[in-house]
PDB file of N, CA, C, O and CB in Angstrom:
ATOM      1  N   UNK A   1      30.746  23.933  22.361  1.00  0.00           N
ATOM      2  CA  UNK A   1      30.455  25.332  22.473  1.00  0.00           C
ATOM      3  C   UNK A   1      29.055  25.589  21.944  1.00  0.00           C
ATOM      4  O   UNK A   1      28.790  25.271  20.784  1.00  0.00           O
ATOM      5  CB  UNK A   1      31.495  26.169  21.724  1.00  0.00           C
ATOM      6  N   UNK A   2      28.246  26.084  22.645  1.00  0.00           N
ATOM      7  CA  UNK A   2      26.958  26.192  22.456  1.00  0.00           C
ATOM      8  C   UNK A   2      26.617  27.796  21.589  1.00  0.00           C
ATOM      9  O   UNK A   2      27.239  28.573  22.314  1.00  0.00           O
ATOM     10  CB  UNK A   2      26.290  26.000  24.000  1.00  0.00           C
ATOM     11  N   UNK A   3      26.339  28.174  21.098  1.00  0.00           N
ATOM     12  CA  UNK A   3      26.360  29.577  19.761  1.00  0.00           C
ATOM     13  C   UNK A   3      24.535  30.442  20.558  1.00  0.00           C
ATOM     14  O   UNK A   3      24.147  31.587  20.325  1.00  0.00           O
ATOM     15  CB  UNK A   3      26.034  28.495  17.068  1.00  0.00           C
ATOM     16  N   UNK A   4      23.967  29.604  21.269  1.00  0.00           N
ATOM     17  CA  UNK A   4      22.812  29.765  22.026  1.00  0.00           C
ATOM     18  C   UNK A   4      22.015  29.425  23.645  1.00  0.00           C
ATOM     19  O   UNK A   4      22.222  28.601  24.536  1.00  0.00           O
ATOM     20  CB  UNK A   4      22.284  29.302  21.277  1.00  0.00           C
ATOM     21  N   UNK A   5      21.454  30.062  23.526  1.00  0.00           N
ATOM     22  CA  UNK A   5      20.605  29.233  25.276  1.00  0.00           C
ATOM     23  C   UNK A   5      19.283  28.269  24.402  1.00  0.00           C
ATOM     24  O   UNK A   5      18.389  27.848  25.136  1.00  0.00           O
ATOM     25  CB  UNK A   5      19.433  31.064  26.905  1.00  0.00           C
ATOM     26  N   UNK A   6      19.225  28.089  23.572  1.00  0.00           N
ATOM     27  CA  UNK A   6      18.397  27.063  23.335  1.00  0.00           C
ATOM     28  C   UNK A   6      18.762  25.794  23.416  1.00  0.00           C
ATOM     29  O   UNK A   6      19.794  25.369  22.897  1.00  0.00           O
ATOM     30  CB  UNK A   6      17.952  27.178  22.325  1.00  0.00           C
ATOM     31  N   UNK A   7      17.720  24.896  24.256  1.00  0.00           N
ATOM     32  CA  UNK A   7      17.254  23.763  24.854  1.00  0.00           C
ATOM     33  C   UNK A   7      17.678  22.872  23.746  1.00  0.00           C
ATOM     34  O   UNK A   7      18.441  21.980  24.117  1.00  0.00           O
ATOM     35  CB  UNK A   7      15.718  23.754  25.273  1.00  0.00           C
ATOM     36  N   UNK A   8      17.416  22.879  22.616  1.00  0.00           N
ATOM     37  CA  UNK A   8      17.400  22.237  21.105  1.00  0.00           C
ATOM     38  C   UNK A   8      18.600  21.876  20.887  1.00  0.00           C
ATOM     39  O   UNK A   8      19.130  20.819  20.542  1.00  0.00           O
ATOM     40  CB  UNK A   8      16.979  23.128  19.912  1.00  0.00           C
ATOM     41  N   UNK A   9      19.026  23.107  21.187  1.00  0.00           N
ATOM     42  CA  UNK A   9      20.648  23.238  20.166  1.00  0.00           C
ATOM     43  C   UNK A   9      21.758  22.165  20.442  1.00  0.00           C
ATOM     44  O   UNK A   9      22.608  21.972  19.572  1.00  0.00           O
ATOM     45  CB  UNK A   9      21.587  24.815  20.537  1.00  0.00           C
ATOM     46  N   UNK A  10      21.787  21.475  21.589  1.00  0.00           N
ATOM     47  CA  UNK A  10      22.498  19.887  21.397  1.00  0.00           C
ATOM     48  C   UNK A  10      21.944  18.805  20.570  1.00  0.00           C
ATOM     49  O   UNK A  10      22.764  18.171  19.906  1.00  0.00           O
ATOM     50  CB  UNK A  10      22.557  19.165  22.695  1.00  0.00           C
ATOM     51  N   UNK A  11      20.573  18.441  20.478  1.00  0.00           N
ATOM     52  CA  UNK A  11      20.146  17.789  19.863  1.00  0.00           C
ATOM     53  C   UNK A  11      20.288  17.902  18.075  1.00  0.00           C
ATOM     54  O   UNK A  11      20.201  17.026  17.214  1.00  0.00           O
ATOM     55  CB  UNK A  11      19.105  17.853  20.454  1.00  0.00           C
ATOM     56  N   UNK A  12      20.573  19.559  17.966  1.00  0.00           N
ATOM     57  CA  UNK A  12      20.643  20.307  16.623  1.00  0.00           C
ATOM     58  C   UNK A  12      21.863  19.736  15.876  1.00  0.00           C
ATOM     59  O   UNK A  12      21.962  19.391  14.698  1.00  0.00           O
ATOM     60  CB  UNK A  12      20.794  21.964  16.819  1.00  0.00           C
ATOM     61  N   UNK A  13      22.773  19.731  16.885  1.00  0.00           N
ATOM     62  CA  UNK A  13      24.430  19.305  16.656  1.00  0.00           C
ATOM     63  C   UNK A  13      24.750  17.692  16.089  1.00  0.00           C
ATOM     64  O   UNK A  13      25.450  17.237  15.185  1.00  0.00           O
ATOM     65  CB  UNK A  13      25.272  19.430  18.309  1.00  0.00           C
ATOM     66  N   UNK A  14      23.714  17.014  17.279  1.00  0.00           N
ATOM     67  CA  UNK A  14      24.017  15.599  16.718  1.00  0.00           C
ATOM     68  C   UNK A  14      23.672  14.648  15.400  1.00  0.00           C
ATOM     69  O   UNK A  14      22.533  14.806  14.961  1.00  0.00           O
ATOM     70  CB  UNK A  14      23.600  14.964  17.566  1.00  0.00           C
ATOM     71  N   UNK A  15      24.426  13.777  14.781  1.00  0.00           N
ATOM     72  CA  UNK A  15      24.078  12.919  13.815  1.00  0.00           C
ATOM     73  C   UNK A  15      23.081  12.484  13.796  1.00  0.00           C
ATOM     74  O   UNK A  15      22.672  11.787  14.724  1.00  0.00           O
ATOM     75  CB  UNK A  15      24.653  12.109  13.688  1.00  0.00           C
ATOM     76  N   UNK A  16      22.275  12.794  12.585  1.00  0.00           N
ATOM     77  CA  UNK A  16      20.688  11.375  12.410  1.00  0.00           C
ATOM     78  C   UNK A  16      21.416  10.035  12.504  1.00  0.00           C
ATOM     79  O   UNK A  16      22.515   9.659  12.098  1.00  0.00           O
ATOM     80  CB  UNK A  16      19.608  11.280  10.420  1.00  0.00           C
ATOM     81  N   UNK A  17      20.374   9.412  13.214  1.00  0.00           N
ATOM     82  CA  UNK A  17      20.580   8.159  13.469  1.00  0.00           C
ATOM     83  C   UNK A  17      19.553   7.439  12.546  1.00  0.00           C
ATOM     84  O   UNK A  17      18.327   7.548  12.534  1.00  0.00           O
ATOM     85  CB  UNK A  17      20.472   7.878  14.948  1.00  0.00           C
ATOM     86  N   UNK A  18      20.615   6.452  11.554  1.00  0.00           N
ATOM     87  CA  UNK A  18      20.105   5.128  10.437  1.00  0.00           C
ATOM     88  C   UNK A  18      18.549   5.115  11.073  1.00  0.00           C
ATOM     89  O   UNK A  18      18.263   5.269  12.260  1.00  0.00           O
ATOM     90  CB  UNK A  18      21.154   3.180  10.655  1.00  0.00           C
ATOM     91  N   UNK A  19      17.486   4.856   9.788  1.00  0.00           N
ATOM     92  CA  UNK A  19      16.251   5.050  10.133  1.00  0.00           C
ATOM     93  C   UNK A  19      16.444   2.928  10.009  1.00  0.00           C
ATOM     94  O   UNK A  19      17.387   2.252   9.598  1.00  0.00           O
ATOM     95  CB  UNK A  19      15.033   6.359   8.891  1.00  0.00           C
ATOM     96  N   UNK A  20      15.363   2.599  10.459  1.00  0.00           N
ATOM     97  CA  UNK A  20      15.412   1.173  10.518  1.00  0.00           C
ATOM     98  C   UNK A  20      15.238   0.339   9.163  1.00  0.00           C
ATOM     99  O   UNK A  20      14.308   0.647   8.417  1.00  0.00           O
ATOM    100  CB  UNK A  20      14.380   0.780  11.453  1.00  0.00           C
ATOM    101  N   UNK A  21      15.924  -0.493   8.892  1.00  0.00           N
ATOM    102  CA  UNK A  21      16.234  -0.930   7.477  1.00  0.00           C
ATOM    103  C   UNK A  21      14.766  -1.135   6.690  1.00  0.00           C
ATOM    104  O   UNK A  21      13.896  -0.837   7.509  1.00  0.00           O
ATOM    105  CB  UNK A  21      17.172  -2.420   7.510  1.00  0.00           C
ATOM    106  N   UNK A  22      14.315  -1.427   5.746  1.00  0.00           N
ATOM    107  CA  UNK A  22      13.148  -1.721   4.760  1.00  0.00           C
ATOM    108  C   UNK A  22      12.974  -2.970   4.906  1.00  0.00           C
ATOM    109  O   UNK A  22      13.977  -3.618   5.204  1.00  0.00           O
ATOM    110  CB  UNK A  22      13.322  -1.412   3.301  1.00  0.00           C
ATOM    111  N   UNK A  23      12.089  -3.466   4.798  1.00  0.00           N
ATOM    112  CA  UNK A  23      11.684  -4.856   4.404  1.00  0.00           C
ATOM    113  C   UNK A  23      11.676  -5.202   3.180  1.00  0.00           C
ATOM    114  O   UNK A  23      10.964  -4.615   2.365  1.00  0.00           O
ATOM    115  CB  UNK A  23      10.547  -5.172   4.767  1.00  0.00           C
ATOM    116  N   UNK A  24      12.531  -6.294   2.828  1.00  0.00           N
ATOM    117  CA  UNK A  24      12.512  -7.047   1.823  1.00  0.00           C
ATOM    118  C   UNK A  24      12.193  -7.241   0.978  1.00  0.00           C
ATOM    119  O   UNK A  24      12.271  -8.463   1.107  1.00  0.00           O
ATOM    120  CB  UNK A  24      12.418  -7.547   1.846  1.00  0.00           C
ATOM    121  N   UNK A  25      11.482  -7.002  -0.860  1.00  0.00           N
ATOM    122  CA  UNK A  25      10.480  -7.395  -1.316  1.00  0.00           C
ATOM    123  C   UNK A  25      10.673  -8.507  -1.389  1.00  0.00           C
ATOM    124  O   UNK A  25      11.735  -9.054  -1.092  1.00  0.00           O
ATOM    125  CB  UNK A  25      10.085  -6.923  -2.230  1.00  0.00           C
ATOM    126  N   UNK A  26       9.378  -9.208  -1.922  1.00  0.00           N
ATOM    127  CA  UNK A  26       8.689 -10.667  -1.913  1.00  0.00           C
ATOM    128  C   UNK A  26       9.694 -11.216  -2.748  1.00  0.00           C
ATOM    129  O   UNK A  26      10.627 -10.465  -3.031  1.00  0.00           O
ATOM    130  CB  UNK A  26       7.041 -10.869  -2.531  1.00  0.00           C
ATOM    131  N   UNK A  27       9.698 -12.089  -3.090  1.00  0.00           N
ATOM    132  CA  UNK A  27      11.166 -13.097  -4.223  1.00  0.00           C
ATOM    133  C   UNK A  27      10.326 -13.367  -5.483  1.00  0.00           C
ATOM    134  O   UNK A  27       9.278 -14.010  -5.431  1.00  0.00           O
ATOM    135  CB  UNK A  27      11.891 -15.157  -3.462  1.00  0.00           C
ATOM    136  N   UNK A  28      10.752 -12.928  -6.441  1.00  0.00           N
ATOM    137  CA  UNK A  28      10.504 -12.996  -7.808  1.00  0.00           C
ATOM    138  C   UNK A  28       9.663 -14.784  -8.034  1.00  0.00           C
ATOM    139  O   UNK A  28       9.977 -15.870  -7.546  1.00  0.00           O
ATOM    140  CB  UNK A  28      12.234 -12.706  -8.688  1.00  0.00           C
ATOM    141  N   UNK A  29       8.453 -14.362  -9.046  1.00  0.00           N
ATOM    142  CA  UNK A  29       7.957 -15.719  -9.283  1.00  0.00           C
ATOM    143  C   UNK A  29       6.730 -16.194  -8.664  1.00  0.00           C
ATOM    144  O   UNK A  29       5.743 -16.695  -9.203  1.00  0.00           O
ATOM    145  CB  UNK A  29       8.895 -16.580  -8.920  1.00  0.00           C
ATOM    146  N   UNK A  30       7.126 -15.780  -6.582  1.00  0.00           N
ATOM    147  CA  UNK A  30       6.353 -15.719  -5.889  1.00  0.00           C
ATOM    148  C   UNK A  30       4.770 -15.400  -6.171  1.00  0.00           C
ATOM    149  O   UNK A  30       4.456 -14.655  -7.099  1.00  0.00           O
ATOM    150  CB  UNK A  30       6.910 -15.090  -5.254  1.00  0.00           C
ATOM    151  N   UNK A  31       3.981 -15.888  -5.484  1.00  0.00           N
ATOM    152  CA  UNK A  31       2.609 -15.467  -5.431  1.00  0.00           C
ATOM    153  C   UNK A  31       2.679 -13.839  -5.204  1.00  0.00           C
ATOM    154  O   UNK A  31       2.326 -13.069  -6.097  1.00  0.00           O
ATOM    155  CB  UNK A  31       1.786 -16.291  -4.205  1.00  0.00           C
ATOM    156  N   UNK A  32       3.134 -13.412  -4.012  1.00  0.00           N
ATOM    157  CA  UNK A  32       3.135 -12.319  -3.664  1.00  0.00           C
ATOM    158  C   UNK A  32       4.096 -11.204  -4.113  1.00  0.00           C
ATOM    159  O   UNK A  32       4.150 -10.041  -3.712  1.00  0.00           O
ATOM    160  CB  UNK A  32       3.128 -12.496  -2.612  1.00  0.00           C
ATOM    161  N   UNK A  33       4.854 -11.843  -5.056  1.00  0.00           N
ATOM    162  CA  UNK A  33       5.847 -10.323  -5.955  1.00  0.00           C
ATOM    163  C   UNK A  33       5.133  -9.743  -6.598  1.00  0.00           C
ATOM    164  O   UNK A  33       4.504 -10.239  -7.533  1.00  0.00           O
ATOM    165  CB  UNK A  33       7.062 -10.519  -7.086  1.00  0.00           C
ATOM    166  N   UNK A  34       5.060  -8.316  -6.162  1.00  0.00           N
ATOM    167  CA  UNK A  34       4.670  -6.965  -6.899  1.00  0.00           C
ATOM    168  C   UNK A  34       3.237  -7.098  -5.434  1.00  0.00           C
ATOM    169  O   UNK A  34       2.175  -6.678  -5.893  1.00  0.00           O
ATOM    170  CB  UNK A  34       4.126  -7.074  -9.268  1.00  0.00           C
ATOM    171  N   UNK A  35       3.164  -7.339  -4.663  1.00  0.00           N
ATOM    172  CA  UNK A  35       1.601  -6.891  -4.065  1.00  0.00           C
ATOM    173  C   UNK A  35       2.119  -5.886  -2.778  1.00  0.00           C
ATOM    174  O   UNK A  35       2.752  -6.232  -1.780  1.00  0.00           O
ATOM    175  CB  UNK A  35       0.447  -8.533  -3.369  1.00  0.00           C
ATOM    176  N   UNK A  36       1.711  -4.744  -3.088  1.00  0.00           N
ATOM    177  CA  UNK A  36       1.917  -3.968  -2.283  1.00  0.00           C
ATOM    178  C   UNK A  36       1.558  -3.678  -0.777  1.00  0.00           C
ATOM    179  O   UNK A  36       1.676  -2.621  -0.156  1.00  0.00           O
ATOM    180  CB  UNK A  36       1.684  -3.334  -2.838  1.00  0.00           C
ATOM    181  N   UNK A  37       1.138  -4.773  -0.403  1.00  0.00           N
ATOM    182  CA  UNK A  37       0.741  -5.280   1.088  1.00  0.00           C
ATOM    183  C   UNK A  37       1.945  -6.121   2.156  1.00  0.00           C
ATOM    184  O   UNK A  37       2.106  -6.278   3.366  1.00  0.00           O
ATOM    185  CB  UNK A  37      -0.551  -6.407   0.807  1.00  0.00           C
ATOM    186  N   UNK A  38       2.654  -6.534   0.842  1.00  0.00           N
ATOM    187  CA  UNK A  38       3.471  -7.778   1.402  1.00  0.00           C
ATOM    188  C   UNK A  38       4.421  -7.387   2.750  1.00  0.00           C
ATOM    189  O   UNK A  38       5.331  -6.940   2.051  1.00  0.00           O
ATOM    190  CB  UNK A  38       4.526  -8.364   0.117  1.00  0.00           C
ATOM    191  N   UNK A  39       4.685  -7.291   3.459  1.00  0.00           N
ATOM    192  CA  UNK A  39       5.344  -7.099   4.819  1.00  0.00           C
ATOM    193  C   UNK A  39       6.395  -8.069   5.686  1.00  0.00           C
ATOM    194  O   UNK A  39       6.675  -8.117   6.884  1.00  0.00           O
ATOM    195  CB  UNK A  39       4.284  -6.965   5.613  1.00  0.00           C
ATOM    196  N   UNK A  40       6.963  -9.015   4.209  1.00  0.00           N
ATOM    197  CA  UNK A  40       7.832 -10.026   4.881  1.00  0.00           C
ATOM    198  C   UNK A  40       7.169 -11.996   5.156  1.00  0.00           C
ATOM    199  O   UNK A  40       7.747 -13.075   5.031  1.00  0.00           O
ATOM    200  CB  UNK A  40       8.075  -9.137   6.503  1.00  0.00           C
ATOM    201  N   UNK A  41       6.057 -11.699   5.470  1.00  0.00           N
ATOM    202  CA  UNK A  41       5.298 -12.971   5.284  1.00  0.00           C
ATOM    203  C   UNK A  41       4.133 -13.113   4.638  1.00  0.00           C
ATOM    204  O   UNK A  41       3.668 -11.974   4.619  1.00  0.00           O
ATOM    205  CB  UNK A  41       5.033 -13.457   6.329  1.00  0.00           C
ATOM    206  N   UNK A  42       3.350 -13.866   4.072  1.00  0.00           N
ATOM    207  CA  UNK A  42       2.523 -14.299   3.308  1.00  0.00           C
ATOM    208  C   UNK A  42       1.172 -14.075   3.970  1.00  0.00           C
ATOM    209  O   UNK A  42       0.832 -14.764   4.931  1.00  0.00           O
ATOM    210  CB  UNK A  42       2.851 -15.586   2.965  1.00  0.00           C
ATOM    211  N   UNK A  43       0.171 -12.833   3.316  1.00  0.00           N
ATOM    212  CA  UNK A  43      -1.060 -12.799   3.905  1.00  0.00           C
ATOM    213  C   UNK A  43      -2.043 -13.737   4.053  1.00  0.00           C
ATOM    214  O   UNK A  43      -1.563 -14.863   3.920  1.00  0.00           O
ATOM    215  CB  UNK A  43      -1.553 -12.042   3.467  1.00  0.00           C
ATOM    216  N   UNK A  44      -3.065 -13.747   4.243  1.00  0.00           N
ATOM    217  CA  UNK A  44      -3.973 -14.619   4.676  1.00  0.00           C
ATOM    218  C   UNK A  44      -5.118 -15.019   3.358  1.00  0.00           C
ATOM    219  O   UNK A  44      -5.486 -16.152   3.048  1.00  0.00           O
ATOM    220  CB  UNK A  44      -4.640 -13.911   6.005  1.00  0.00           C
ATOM    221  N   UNK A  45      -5.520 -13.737   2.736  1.00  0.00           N
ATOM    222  CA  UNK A  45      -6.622 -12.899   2.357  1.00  0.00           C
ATOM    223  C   UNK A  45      -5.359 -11.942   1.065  1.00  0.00           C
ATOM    224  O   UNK A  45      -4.744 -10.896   1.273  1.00  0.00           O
ATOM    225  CB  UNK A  45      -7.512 -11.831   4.072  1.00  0.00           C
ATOM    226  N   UNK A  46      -5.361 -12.666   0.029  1.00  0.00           N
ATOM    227  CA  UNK A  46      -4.437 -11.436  -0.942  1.00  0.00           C
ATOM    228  C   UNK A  46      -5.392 -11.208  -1.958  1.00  0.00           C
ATOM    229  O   UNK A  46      -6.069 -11.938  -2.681  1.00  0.00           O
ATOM    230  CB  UNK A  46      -2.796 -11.948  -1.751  1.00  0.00           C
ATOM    231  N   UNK A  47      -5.211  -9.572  -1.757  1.00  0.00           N
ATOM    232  CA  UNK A  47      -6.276  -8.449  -2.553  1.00  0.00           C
ATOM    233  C   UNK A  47      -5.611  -8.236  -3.732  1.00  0.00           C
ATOM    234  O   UNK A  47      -6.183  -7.579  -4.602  1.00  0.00           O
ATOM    235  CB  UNK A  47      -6.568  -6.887  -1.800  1.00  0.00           C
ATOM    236  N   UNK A  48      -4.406  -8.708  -3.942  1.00  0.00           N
ATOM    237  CA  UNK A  48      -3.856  -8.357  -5.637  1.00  0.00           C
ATOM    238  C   UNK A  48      -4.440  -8.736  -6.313  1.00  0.00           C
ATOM    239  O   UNK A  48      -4.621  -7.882  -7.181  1.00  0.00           O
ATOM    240  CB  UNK A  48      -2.715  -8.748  -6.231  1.00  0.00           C
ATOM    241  N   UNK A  49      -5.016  -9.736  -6.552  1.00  0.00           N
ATOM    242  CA  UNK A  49      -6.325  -9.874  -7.710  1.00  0.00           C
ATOM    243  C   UNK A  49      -6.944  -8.232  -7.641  1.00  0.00           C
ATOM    244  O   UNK A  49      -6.450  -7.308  -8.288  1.00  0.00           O
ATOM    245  CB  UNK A  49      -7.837 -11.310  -7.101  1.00  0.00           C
ATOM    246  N   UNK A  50      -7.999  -8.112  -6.815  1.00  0.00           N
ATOM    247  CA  UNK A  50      -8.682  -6.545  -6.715  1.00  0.00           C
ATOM    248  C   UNK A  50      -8.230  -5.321  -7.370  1.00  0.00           C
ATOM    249  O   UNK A  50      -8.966  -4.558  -7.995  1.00  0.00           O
ATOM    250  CB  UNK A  50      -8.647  -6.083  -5.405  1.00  0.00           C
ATOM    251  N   UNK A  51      -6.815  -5.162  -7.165  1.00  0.00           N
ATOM    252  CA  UNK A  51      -5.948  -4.546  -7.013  1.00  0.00           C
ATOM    253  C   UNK A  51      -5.973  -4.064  -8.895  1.00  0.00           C
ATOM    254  O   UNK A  51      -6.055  -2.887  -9.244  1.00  0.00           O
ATOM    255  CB  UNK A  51      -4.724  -5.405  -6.160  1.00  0.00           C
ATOM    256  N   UNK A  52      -5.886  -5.209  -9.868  1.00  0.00           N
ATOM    257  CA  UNK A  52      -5.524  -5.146 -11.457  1.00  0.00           C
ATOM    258  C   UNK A  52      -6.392  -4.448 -11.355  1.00  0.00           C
ATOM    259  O   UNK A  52      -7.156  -4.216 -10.419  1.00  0.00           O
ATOM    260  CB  UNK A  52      -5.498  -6.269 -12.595  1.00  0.00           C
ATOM    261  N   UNK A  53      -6.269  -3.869 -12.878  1.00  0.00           N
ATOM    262  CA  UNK A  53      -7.302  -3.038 -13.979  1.00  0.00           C
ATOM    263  C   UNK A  53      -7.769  -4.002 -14.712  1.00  0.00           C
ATOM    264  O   UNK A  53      -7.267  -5.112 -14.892  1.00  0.00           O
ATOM    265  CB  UNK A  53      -6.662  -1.902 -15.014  1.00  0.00           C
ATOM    266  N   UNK A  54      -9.099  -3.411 -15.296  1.00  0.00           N
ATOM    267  CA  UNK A  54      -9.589  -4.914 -16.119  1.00  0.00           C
ATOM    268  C   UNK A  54      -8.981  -4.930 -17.346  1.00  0.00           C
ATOM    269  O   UNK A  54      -9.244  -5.998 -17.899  1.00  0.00           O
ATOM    270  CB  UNK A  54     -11.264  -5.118 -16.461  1.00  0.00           C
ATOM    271  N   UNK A  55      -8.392  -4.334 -17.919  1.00  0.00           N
ATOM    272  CA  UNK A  55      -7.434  -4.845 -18.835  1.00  0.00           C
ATOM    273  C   UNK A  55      -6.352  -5.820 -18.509  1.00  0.00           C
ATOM    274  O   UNK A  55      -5.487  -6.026 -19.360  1.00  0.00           O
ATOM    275  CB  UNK A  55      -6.857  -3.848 -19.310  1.00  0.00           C
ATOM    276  N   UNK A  56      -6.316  -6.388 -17.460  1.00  0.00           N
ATOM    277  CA  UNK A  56      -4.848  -7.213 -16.848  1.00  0.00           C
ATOM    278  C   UNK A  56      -3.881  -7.016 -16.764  1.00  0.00           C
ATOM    279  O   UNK A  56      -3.059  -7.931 -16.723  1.00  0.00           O
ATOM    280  CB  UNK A  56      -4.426  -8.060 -17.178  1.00  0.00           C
ATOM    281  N   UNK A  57      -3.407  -5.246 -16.677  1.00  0.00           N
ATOM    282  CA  UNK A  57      -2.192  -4.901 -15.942  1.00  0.00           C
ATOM    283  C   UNK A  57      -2.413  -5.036 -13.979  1.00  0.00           C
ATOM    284  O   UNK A  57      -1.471  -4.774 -13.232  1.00  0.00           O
ATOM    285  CB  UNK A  57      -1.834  -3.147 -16.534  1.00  0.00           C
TER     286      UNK A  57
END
C-alpha cells in the first residue's frame, strides 16, 4: 500500500542492503600493522616511517 504518488516511496520501504565487508587489518608483528594505507596486501613504497612524530610515536 503506497501512503503516496511518489516515485521514491518503494525504494523508501525497502531494507538497506549489508554495505560490503571491511578489509582486514594487517596481522600483529607484521611490518605493516598499524599503517594506515594497508589494503590487504603489502605496498611497494611504505610511508609509515614518514608518517611518526619525531619523538617516535
Amino acid at each position: 500500500m503506497n501512503f503516496t504518488n511518489n516515485r521514491y516511496e518503494k525504494m523508501m520501504k525497502q531494507r538497506p542492503q549489508p554495505m560490503a565487508p571491511s578489509v582486514p587489518k594487517a596481522p600483529r608483528g607484521s611490518r605493516c600493522a598499524g599503517c594506515p594505507y594497508w589494503r590487504g596486501i603489502r605496498c611497494m613504497a611504505c610511508y609509515r616511517e614518514l608518517l611518526r612524530t619525531p619523538d617516535g610515536r
